[in-house]
Structures are given as structure tokens and as C-alpha cells.
N, C-alpha and C positions, 0 to 999 in steps of 0.2 A: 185586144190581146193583152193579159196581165202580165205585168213585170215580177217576176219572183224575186224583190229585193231583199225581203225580210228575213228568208232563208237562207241567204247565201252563207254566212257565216256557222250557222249550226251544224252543218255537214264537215264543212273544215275542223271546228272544234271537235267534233266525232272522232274526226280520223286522230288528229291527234292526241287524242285519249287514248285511244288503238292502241298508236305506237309507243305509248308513253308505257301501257300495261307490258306489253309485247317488251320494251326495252326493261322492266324491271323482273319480267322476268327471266330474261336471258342472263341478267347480271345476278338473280340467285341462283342460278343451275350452274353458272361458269364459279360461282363461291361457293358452292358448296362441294364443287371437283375439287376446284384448289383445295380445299380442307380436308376432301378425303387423301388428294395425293400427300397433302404435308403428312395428316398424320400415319398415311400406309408409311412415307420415310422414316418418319418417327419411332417407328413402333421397329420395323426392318434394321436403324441404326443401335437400337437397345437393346435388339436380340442379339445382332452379332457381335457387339460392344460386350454383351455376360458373355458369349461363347470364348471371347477373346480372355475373357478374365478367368475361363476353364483350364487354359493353355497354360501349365505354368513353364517357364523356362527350361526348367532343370529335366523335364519331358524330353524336350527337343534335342536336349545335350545329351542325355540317355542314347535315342536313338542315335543319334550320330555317332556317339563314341561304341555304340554295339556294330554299329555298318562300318566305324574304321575296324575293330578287333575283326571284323568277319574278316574283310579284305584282308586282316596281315592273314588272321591262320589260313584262309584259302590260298592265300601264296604260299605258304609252309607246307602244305596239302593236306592240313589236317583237318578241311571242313568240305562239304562233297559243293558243287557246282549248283545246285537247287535251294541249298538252303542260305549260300551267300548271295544268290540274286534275289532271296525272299526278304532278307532282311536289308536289301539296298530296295527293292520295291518298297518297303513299310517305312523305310526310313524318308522315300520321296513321296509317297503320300502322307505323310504325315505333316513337312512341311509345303507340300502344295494344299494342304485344308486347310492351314495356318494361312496361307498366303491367300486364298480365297475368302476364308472366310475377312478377314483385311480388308481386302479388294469391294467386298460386299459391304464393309464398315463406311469406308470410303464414300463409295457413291453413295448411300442414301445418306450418308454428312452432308453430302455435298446439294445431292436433292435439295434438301430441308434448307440451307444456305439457299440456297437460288429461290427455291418459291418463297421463304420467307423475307429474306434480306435481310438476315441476320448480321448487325455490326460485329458480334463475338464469332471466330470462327471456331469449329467443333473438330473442324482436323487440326492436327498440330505438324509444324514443318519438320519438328525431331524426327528422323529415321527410326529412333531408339523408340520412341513412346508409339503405345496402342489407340485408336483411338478412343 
């Protein structure tokens, strides 16, 4: 009966070849997610970041000060009931797309921080600044 010594090892080197291929390519599918998901953040934080810089302030004051004048003259009764809740509607969506679009600044900043590991951070703790 032959002893199959000589063999023994080339089958284990086999396998481990295997897994060595099998392990490099796992580790480019899961690098190249990460790099799609960084840069889907990347590109999602530069959109809303220009949208953010479309907003100018003095917009936002506009509406506001048009939705308080509605409110005095509808107390006055000199404005009908349809067109003072129209311009309290425009004036609250105006600043909820403000605050969404933000909201959407926000997390893909934060995305991009976290998959990256970014030392500089890209949000800022000011309330006042955009990101």
C-alpha cells in the first residue's frame, strides 16, 4: 500500500491560494463601496452646500416680515382668510426647504467624516454658519 507523503502539502497550499484570492477580493468590492459611498456623500454635501449658498438671508426676512404684515392686516380685516393662510403656508415652507435642505448638508458632512475619518470637521458647531 503507498503512502501519499509527497502530496500532502500541495493541496493545503491550493487551498490557501483560494482563500488568499477570495480574501483580495472581497477587500476590493468592500473598497470600492466605500469609495462609491464617500464620494455619493461628497457630491450629495456640494449640492446642498450651493443650494444653501442660493438662500440669501434677506429672502427669508422678506417672507417673514410679508406673513407678519398679513397677520396685522387680517386682524384689521383688511385681508380675506385664504390669502393670509397662503402667505403663512409660503412663508413655512420656505423655511422648512431651508431647514431640510441643512438637515441634508448635515448628514452627508457627516457621512464623509465617518467613512473617511476626517481630522477637519466640515460641520461647524456655530448655529449661525451654513455648512
Amino acid at each position: 500500500m503507498p503512502l501519499p507523503l509527497w502530496n500532502n502539502g500541495k493541496a493545503n497550499v491550493e487551498v490557501a491560494e483560494a482563500r488568499r484570492i477570495q480574501a483580495q477580493a472581497s477587500l476590493l468590492v468592500t473598497q470600492r463601496e466605500v469609495e462609491r459611498q464617500v464620494t455619493e456623500a461628497a457630491l450629495l454635501y456640494e449640492t446642498q452646500r450651493q443650494r444653501l449658498t442660493g438662500w440669501k438671508p434677506e429672502m427669508l426676512d422678506s417672507f417673514k416680515e410679508a406673513a407678519a404684515l398679513a397677520d396685522r392686516h387680517y386682524r384689521l380685516g383688511a385681508v380675506e382668510i385664504a390669502t393670509y393662510v397662503e402667505l403663512q403656508e409660503k412663508y413655512l415652507e420656505a423655511v422648512d426647504a431651508i431647514n431640510e435642505t441643512k438637515t441634508s448638508a448635515l448628514e452627508a458632512a457627516l457621512a464623509v467624516e465617518q467613512l473617511t475619518g476626517l481630522s477637519e470637521t466640515l460641520v461647524k458647531l456655530n448655529s449661525e454658519q451654513s455648512p
